[in-house]
C-alpha positions in Angstrom: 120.8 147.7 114.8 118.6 147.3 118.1 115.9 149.4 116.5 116.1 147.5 113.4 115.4 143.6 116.0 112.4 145.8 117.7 111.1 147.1 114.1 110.9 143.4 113.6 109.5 142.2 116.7 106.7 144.6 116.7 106.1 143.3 112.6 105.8 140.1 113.7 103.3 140.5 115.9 101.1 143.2 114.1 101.1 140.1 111.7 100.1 137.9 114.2 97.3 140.4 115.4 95.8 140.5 111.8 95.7 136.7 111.4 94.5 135.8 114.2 91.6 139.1 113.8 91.2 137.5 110.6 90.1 134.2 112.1 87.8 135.7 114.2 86.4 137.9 111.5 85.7 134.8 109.7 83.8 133.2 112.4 81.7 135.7 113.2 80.9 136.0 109.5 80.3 132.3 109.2 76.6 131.2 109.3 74.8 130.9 112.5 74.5 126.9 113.6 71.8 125.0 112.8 69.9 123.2 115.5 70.8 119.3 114.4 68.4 116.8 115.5 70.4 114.5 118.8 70.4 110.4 117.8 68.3 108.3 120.3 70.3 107.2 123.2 71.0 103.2 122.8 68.6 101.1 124.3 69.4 99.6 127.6 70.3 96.1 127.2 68.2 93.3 128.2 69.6 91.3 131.2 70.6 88.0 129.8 70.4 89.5 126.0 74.1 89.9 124.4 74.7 92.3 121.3 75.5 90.4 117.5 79.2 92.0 117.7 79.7 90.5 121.0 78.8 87.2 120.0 80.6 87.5 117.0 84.1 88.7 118.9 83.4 85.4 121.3 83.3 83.2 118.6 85.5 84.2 116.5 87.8 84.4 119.8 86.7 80.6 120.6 87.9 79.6 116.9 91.5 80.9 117.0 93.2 77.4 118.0 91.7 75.9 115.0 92.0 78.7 112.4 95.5 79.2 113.5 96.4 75.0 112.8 95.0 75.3 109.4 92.2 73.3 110.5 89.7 75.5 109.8 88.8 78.9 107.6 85.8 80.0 109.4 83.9 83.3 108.9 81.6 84.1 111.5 78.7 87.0 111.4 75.6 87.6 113.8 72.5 89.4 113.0 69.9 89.7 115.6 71.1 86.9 117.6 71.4 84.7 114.7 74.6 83.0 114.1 76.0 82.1 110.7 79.4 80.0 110.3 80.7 79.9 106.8 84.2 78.6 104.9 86.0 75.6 104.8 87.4 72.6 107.3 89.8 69.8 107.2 87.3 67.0 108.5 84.4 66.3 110.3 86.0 66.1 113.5 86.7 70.2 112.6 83.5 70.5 112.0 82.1 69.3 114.9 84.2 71.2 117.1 83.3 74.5 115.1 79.8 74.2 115.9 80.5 73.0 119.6 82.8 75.8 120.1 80.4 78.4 118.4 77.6 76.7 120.5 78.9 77.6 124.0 78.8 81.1 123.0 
């Protein structure tokens, strides 16, 4: 019977030996890597000079009070520094504070 566990034992692992040789043999049989081109590094930012989705993230951060009242549905994108505020308000009073809020941004 304690022939029979070690008969086992040493199966399992002869198994074991021929997967894992078989994972090697498959990487080394794999094709060689192919130099890939690296992306440019980001650009440094400009002092003073804030990226579209952090102005984006400030606003949209800045219009929480009113979009959570009801008051306003606002959708807020930024491309190149360029603001644009679209959707609905309740009243000109909203309004107003939409585009004062979005201003101090």
């Amino acid at each position: 019977m304690a022939n029979d566990g070690r008969r086992s034992l040493a199966m399992k692992a002869a198994r074991s030996w021929v997967l894992c040789g078989g994972w090697l043999w498959g990487l080394s049989a794999a094709s060689p890597l192919q130099a890939q081109e690296l992306p440019a590094p980001p650009q440094a930012p400009v002092p003073g000079q804030m990226g579209d989705a952090w102005i984006t993230t400030r606003i949209r951060a800045a219009l929480v009070p009113l979009q959570r009242d009801g008051n306003a549905d606002v959708r807020v994108t930024t491309t190149e520094g360029i603001v644009t505020l679209e959707g609905a308000v309740d009243s000109r009073i909203t309004y107003d504070q939409v585009v004062e809020l979005a201003g101090r941004v």
